[in-house]
C-alpha positions as CSV (number, residue, x, y, z in Angstrom):
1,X,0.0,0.0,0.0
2,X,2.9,2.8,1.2
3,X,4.6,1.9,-2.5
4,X,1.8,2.0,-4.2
5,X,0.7,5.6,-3.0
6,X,4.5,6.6,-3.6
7,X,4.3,5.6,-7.2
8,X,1.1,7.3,-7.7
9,X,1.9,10.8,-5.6
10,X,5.3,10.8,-8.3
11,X,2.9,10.4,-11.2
12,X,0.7,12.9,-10.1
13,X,3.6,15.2,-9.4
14,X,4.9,14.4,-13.4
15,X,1.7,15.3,-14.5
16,X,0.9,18.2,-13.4
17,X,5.2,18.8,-14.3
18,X,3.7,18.2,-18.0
19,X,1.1,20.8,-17.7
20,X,3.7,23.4,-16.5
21,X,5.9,22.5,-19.6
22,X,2.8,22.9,-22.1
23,X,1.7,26.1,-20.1
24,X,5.5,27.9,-19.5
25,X,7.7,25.9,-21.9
26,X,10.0,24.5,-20.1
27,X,10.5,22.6,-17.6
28,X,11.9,24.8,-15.1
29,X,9.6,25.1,-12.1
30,X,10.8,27.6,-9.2
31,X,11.4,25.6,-6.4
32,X,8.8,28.2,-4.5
33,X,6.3,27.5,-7.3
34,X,3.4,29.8,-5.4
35,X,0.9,28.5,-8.1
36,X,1.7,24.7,-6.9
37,X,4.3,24.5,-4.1
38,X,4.1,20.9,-3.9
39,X,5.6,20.7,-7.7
40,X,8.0,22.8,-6.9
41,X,9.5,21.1,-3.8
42,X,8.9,17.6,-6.4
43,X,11.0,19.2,-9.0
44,X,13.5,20.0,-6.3
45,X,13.9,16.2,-5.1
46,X,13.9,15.1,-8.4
47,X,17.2,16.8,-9.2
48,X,18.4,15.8,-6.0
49,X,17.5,12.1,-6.1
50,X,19.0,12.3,-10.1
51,X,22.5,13.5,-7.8
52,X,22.6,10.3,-5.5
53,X,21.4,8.7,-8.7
54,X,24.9,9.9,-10.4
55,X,26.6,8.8,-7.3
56,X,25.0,5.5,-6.9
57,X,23.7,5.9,-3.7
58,X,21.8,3.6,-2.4
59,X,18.9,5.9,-0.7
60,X,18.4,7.1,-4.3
61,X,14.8,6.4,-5.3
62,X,14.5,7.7,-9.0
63,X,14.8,5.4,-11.3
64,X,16.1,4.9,-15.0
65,X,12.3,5.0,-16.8
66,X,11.8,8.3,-14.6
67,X,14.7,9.7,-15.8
68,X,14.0,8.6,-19.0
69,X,10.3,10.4,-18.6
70,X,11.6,13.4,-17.0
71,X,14.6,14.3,-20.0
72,X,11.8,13.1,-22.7
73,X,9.5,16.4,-21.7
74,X,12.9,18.7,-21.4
75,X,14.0,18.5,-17.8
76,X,17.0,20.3,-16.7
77,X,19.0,18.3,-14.1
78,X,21.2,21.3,-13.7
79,X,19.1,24.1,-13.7
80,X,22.1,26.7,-13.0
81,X,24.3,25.0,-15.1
82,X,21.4,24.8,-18.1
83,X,20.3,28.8,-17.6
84,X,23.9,30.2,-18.0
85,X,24.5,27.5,-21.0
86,X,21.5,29.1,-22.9
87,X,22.2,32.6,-22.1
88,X,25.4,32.4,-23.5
89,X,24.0,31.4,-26.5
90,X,21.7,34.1,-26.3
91,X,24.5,36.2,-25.8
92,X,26.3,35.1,-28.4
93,X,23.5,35.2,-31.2
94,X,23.0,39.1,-30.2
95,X,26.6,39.8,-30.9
96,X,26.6,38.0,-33.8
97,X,23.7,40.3,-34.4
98,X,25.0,43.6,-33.7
């Protein structure tokens, strides 16, 4: 029963994650989401979980087909990392520009 309502909370979580993406665009929910602060604290874990993931830890409870899910909608496992990477590119396509 306690699995079961684990595996249905994550889907729900992913779900309403899809939504965001169609509404926003991407992927990147604030952590203090004030629309749904419960996706935002999921989006949150998820990265952390993908980190002990990474680092096999054994407390780690994502799992390959959730990664799998998670990049096939655009989800940024380094958010800070992912922002700077595309403003440089922005960046670079306005000096290119000017």
């Amino acid at each position: 029963f306690e699995w079961n309502l684990i595996v249905h909370q994550w889907d729900m979580r992913y779900e309403e994650l899809v939504t965001y993406v169609k509404e926003f665009g991407d992927a990147c929910v604030p952590a203090k989401f004030t629309k749904n602060p419960l996706l935002g604290i999921w989006v949150v874990n998820q990265r952390n979980n993908y980190r002990k993931y990474q680092k096999v830890n054994s407390s780690c409870i994502i799992t390959k087909n959730r990664i799998r899910l998670l990049n096939r909608i655009g989800f940024e496992w380094n958010l800070l990392g992912d922002q700077w990477d595309r403003k440089y590119e922005e960046l670079v396509s306005y000096v290119k520009e000017f």
